[in-house]
C-alpha positions, 0 to 999 in steps of 0.5 A: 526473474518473471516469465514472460506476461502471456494472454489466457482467458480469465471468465466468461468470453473476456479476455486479459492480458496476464490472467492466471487461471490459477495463480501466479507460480502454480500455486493453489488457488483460493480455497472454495466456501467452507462454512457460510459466513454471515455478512453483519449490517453495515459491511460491504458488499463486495471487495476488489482485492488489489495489488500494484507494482509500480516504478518507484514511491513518488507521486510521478512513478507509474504502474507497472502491473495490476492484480484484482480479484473480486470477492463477494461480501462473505470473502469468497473469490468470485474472479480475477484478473491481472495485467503488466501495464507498460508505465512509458517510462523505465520500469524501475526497482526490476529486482523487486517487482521482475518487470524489464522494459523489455517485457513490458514493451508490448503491454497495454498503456494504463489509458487502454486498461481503464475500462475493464479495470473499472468494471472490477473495482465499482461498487466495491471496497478497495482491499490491499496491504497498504492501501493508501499506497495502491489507492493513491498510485491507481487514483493518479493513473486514472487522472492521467488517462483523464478518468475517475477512480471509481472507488469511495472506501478502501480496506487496508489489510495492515489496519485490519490486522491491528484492529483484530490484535492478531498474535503476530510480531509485526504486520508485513505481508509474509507474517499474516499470511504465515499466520493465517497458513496462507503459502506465498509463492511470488512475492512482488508479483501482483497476482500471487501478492492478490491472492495471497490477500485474498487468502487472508481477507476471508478469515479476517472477516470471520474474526472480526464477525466473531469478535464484533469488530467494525471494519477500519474503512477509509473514505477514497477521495481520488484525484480528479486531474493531473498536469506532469510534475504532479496533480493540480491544485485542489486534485486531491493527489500529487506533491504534499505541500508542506503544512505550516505546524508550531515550531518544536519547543525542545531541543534536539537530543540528536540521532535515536538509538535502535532499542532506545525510546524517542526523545521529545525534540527528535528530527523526524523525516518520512517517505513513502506511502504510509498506512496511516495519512501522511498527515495524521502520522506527522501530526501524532509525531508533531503532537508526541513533541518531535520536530517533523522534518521534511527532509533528511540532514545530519541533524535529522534523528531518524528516517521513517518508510516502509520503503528502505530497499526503495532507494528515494532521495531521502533514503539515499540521503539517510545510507550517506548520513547514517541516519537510522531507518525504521519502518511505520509500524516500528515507529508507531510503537515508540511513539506510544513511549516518547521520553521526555526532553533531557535539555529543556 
């Protein structure tokens, strides 16, 4: 359980509900400029290093808190600041994220923090692990207050990783920060889960400098107005629509095994957010022969999210069924091995 949000100054006269002079569970803070890092040609300027809480995975769930720490091209933190944000609704997943509607009650609306969250994130790269997933609750957030996004690139921290071939086993939070020897103190808590990312951005950029790699930006294109149930036609946010694909040509060879490669004509589902866009993850599945489903049945081979504790209609769906669940990164690997159809 969290302690109570309380009021301290973050920099300047300014101050935030919720900043931490130091971060969140006493830890130490972001370790000052060892040696001076050259910015290449073509790398930002500067990042806004964020992490959401929010009520849920879908598009109408909320955020519950922020966390942005502004770094300046070379990676060295400059500030940061962190608010609970009351979502006008239930909190949600309490025990993931320790925020009780009791705590947030007295939390500014997101409409009230618009302002000063804006002055952290323009004119910077967006940097979080999963950003899609934060870009695209903080983009609806905006249109709901009837405001704008201001970001055009974000960084994801995943991408990065696996653009940098680090030697880990996979790419969760906990792994690079072990990696990097970076001390995580509250997990889910959005100001440590920031500064923990930030910890890990400066000597990611350092090896990307190193090995000339060019940093995996995505383009941000926000949701530009919001109607309840979902954002308007053409908003770019909000419910998916379903897109229309060939029909899959094989048959299906029923559930996947765990250990076991899949087979082409497996009924796939996804929910959540994904690192990759959704599309493009359907696409690469639809592409590799499997029959992209969009929800989840007996005949549904297997379910694919990063979310599995997040309880979505898909995930329950699956637990009833037992359907196997894997995360992104795990279904990723097997679709580099699809075996070919048995009953074609």
């Amino acid at each position: 359980m969290l302690d109570d949000p309380q009021t301290t100054q973050t920099t300047g006269d300014r101050w935030a509900r919720g900043a931490d002079p130091v971060p969140a569970g006493g830890g130490t803070p972001v370790a000052p400029e060892r040696s001076p890092l050259s910015v290449p040609e073509g790398f930002p300027s500067g990042y806004a290093v964020v992490d959401v809480e929010t009520t849920g995975l879908d598009p109408e769930d909320r955020v519950v808190s922020v966390a942005v720490y502004r770094v300046d091209g070379r990676g060295l933190p400059q500030d940061h600041w962190y608010t609970p944000v009351n979502p006008e609704r239930d909190p949600g997943p309490v025990h993931i994220h320790g925020l009780t509607a009791e705590m947030l009650e007295a939390a500014p609306r997101f409409p009230e923090i618009v302002e000063e969250l804006s002055e952290r994130l323009t004119d910077r790269v967006l940097v979080a692990h999963n950003a899609l997933f934060d870009w695209r609750m903080l983009s609806r957030e905006y249109a709901r207050a009837g405001h704008r996004a201001p970001v055009t690139r974000r960084l994801c921290t995943i991408a990065l990783a696996k653009e940098l071939s680090l030697p880990v086993r996979n790419h969760r939070l906990e792994t690079l920060a072990a990696h990097y020897g970076v001390r995580q103190e509250r997990a889910h808590h959005a100001l440590d889960d920031a500064r923990v990312l930030t910890e890990i951005l400066r000597p990611a950029l350092e090896r990307a400098v190193r090995l000339g790699v060019e940093l995996p930006l995505q383009e941000c294109r926000p949701v530009t107005r919001w109607r309840e149930g979902g954002a308007g036609p053409g908003a770019g946010g909000g419910r998916r629509t379903a897109r229309r694909r060939e029909p899959c040509p094989h048959p299906n060879p029923g559930r996947w095994e765990p250990g076991s490669p899949l087979v082409q004509g497996m009924r796939v589902a996804f929910s959540g957010d994904t690192s990759v866009e959704r599309e493009l993850l359907e696409d690469r599945a639809h592409a590799a022969g499997l029959h992209v489903a969009s929800s989840v049945s007996r005949q549904t081979s297997l379910l694919v999210t990063n979310y599995p504790s997040a309880r979505t209609g898909k995930v329950r769906r699956a637990l009833e069924l037992g359907t196997p669940v894997i995360d992104e990164e795990g279904f990723t690997r097997l679709l580099r091995a699809v075996a070919p159809a048995t009953g074609d």
